[in-house]
C-alpha positions as CSV (number, residue, x, y, z in Angstrom):
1,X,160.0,-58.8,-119.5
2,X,159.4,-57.8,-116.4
3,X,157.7,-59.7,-113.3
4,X,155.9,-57.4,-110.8
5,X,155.6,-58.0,-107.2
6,X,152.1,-59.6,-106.6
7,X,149.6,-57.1,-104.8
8,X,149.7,-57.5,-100.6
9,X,147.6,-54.8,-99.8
10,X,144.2,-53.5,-101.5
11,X,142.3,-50.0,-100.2
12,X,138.3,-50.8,-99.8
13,X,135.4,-48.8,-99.3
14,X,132.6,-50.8,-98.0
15,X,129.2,-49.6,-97.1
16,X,128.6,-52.1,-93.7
17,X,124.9,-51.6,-92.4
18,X,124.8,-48.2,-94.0
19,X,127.8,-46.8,-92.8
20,X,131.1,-46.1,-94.8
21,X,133.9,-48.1,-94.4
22,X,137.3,-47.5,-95.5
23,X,140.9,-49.8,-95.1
24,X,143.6,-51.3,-96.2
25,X,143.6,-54.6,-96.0
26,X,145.4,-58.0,-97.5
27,X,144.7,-59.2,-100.6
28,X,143.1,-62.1,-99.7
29,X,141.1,-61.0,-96.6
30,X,138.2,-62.9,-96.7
31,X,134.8,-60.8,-96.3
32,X,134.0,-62.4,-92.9
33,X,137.4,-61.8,-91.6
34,X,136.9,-58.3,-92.7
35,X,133.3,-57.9,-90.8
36,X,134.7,-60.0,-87.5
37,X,138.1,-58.2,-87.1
38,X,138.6,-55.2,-89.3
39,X,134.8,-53.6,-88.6
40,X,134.8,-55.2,-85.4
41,X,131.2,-56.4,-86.1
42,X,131.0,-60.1,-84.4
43,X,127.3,-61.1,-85.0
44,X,128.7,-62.7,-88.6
45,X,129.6,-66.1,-87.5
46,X,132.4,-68.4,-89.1
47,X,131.2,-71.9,-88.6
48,X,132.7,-74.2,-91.7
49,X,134.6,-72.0,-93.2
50,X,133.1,-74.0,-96.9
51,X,130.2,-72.3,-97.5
52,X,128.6,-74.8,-96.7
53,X,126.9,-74.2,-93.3
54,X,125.3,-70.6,-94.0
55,X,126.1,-69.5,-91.0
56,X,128.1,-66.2,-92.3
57,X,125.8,-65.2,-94.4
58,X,125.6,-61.6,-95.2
59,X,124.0,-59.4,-97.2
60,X,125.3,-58.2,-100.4
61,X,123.9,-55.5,-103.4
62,X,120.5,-57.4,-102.0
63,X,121.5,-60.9,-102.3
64,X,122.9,-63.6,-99.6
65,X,126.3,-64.3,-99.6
66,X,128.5,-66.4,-97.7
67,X,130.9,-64.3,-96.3
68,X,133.9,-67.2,-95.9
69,X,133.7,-67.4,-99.5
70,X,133.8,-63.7,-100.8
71,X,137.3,-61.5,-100.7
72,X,137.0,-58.2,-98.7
73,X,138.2,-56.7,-102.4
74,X,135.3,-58.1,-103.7
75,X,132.9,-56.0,-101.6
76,X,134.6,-52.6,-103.0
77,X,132.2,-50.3,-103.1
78,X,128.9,-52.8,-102.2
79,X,126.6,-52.5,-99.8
80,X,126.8,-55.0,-96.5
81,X,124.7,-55.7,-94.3
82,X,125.3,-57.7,-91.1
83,X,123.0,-59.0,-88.9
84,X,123.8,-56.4,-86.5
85,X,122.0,-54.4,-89.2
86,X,118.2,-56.5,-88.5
87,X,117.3,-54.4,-85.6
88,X,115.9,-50.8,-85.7
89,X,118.8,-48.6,-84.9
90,X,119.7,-47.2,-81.6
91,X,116.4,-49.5,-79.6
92,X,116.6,-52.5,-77.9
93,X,113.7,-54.3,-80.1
94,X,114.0,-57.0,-82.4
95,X,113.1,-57.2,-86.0
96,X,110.1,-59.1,-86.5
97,X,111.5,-61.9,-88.0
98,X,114.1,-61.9,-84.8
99,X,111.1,-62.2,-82.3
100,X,109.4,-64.9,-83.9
101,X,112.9,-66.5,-83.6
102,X,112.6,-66.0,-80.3
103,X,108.9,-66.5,-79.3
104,X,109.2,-69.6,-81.4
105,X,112.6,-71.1,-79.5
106,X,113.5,-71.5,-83.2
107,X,117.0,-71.2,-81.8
108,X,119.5,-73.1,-78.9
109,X,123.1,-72.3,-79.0
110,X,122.5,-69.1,-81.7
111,X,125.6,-69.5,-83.5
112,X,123.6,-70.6,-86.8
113,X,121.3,-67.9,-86.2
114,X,122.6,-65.4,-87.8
115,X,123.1,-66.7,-90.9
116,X,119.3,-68.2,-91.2
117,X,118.4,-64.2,-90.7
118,X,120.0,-63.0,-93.2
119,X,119.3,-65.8,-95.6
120,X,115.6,-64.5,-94.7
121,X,116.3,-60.7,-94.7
122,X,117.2,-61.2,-98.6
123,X,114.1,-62.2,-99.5
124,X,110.7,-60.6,-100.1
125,X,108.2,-61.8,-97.7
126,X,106.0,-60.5,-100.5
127,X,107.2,-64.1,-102.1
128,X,105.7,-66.1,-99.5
129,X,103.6,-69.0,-100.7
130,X,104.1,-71.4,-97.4
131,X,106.6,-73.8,-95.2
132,X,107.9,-75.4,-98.5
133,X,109.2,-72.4,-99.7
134,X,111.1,-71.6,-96.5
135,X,112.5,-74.8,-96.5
136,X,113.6,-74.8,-99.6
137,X,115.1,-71.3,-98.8
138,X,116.9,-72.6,-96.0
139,X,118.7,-75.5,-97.5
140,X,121.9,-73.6,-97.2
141,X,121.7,-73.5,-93.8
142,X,122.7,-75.5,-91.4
143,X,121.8,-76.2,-87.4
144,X,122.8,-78.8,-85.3
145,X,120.7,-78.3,-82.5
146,X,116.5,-77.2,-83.6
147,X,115.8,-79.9,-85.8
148,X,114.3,-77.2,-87.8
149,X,110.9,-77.3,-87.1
150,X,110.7,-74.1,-84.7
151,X,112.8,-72.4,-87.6
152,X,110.6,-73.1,-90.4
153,X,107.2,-71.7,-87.9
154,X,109.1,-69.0,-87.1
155,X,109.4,-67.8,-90.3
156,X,106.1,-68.6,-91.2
157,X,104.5,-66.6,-88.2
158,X,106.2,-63.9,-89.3
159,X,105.6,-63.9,-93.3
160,X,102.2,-64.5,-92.8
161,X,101.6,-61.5,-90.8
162,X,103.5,-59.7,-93.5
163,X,100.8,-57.3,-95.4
164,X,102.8,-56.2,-99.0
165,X,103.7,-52.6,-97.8
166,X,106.4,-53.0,-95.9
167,X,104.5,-53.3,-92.5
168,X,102.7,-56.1,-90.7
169,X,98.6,-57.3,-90.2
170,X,99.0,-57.2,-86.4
171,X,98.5,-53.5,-86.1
């Protein structure tokens, strides 16, 4: 019987906010190391390093993931997006759920922010039904410094100006 040498190194191919990404990285790189050092993408924030703060949540194949969590292996051939992903490309405008952030100071020292985004991003506003729901889609999320409040009317400016086809009531 023969014992083989435990894998080090893995190749990848990631698609991060649309574009291809391809390396060689350790075994046991965790997704958010992957984002932070390897794409050199910094928005993703490592806070608890648990999963339990939220606050490197990316998106995955469509669904929220905390990124401290996940392997980089494990994103082979996925889809990730990053909060750097939120704005539209190449402009210095926000996403709609980013200003309501910031016209509702639903945010002091930002490091949670992220993560609250895309916790949002991954769900259809088309789902809104009011503040309960965005509470209890926020659970995973932690802030130390809002209180939550200016979070949860942030969100529900924007969802409520959301109109079903992709676009908003305002205009």
């Amino acid at each position: 019987m023969t014992i083989s040498e435990p894998i080090s190194e893995v190749d990848v191919e990631v698609s991060v906010n649309g574009r291809t990404r391809r390396h060689r990285v350790s075994a046991r790189l965790l997704l958010s190391d992957y984002i932070r050092d390897t794409v050199g993408l910094t928005g993703t924030h490592l806070g608890c390093e648990h999963g339990y703060c939220g606050a490197c949540t990316v998106i995955v194949d469509g669904d929220a993931v905390r990124s401290c969590l996940m392997l980089a292996v494990q994103a082979d051939g996925a889809a990730v997006r990053t909060v750097e992903d939120l704005a539209p490309a190449g402009s210095d405008c926000l996403s709609p759920m980013q200003q309501a952030f910031h016209d509702n100071h639903a945010l002091q020292c930002g490091f949670c922010t992220a993560g609250f985004l895309m916790t949002l991003e991954s769900v259809d506003p088309g789902e809104w039904n009011g503040p309960e729901r965005v509470v209890e889609l926020l659970s995973g999320n932690l802030c130390r410094c809002t209180g939550y409040q200016n979070i949860v009317t942030a969100v529900t400016e924007a969802w409520s100006a959301y109109d079903g086809s992709g676009g908003s009531n305002d205009g």
